[in-house]
C-alpha positions in Angstrom: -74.6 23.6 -219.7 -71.3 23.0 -218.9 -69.5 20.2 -221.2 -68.7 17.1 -219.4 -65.3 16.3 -218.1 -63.3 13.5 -219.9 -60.3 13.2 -217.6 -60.4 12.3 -213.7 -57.2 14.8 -213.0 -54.9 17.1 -214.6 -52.0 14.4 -214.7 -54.6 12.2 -217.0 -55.1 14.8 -219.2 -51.4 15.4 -219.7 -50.8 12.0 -220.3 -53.9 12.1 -222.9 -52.2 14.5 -224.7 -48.7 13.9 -224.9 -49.7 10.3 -225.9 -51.4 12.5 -228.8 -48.4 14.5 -229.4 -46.7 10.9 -229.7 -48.9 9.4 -232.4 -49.1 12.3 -234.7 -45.4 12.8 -234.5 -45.1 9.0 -235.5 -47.9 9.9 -238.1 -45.8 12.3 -239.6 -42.5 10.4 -239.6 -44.4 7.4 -241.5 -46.1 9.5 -243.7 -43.1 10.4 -245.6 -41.3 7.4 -245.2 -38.9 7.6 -242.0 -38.5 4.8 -239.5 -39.9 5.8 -236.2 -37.5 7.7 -233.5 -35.0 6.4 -231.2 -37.2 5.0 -227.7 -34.0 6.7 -225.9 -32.6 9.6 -227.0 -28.9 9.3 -226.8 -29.6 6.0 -228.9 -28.6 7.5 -232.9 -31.3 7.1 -234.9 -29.5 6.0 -237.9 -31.5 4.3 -239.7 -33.9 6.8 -239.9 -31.4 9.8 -240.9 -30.1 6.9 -243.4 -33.5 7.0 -245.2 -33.9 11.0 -244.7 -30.7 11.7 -246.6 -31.6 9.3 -249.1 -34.7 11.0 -250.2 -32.9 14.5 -250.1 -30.3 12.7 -252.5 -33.1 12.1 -254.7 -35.0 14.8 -254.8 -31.4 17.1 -255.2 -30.5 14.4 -258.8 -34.3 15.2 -259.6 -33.6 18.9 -259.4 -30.1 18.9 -261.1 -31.6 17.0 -264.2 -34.4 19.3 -264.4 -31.5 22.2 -264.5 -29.6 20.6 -267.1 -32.9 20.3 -269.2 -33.8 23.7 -268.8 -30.2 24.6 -269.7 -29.7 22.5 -272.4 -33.4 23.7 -274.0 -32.3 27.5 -274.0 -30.9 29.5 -277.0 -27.2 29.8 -278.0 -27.6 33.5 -277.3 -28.8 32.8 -273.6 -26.6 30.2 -273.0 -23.9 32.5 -273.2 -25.6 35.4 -271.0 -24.3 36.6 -267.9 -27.7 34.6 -266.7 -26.2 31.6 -268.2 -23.1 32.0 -266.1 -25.1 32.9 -262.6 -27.4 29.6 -263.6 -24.5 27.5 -264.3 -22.6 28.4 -260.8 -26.1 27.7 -259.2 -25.4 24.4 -261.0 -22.2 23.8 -260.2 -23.2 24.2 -256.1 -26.2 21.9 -256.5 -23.6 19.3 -258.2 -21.1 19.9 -255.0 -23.8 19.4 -252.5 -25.2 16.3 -254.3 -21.8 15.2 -254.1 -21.8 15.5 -250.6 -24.6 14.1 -249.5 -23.6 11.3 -252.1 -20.9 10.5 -249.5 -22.2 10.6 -246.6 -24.9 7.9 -247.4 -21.8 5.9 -248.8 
């Protein structure tokens, strides 16, 4: 038995699903926080890239103090390793990005 049809035409069915493609999209954005999108896209959606590069600012000092910890918690003997030195420049980028992005929310 053949299931029964919910849309009239094709063009409803489009229109079903990009309207679903719209909502899980806004879904998505609210679920982690972001304003919706721009209704026109040539309009910047500043606001929301605002709030975006705010969380990545936090999550980026989150990561850097967890770095120092485990830096700080390691011997004497590692600490002066050539791991040491390969963790610390690994450091020293996170710093310079965090520093960036510092900035550009400014």
């Amino acid at each position: 038995m053949p299931q029964p049809k919910k849309h009239n035409s094709h063009a409803e069915r489009q229109a079903a699903y990009r309207k679903r493609q719209r909502e899980a999209l806004a879904a998505h954005l609210n679920e982690k926080g972001l304003p919706p999108l721009s209704a026109i896209s040539t309009i910047p959606s500043r606001s929301r890239w605002h709030q975006a590069m705010s969380s990545i600012e936090a999550q980026m000092m989150r990561i850097e103090a967890e770095m120092e910890a485990y830096y700080d918690e390691r011997s004497e003997r590692w600490q002066q390793s050539d791991k040491a030195e390969e963790f610390d420049q690994k450091l020293e980028d996170l710093r310079a990005a965090l520093k960036i992005v510092t900035e550009w929310i400014a």
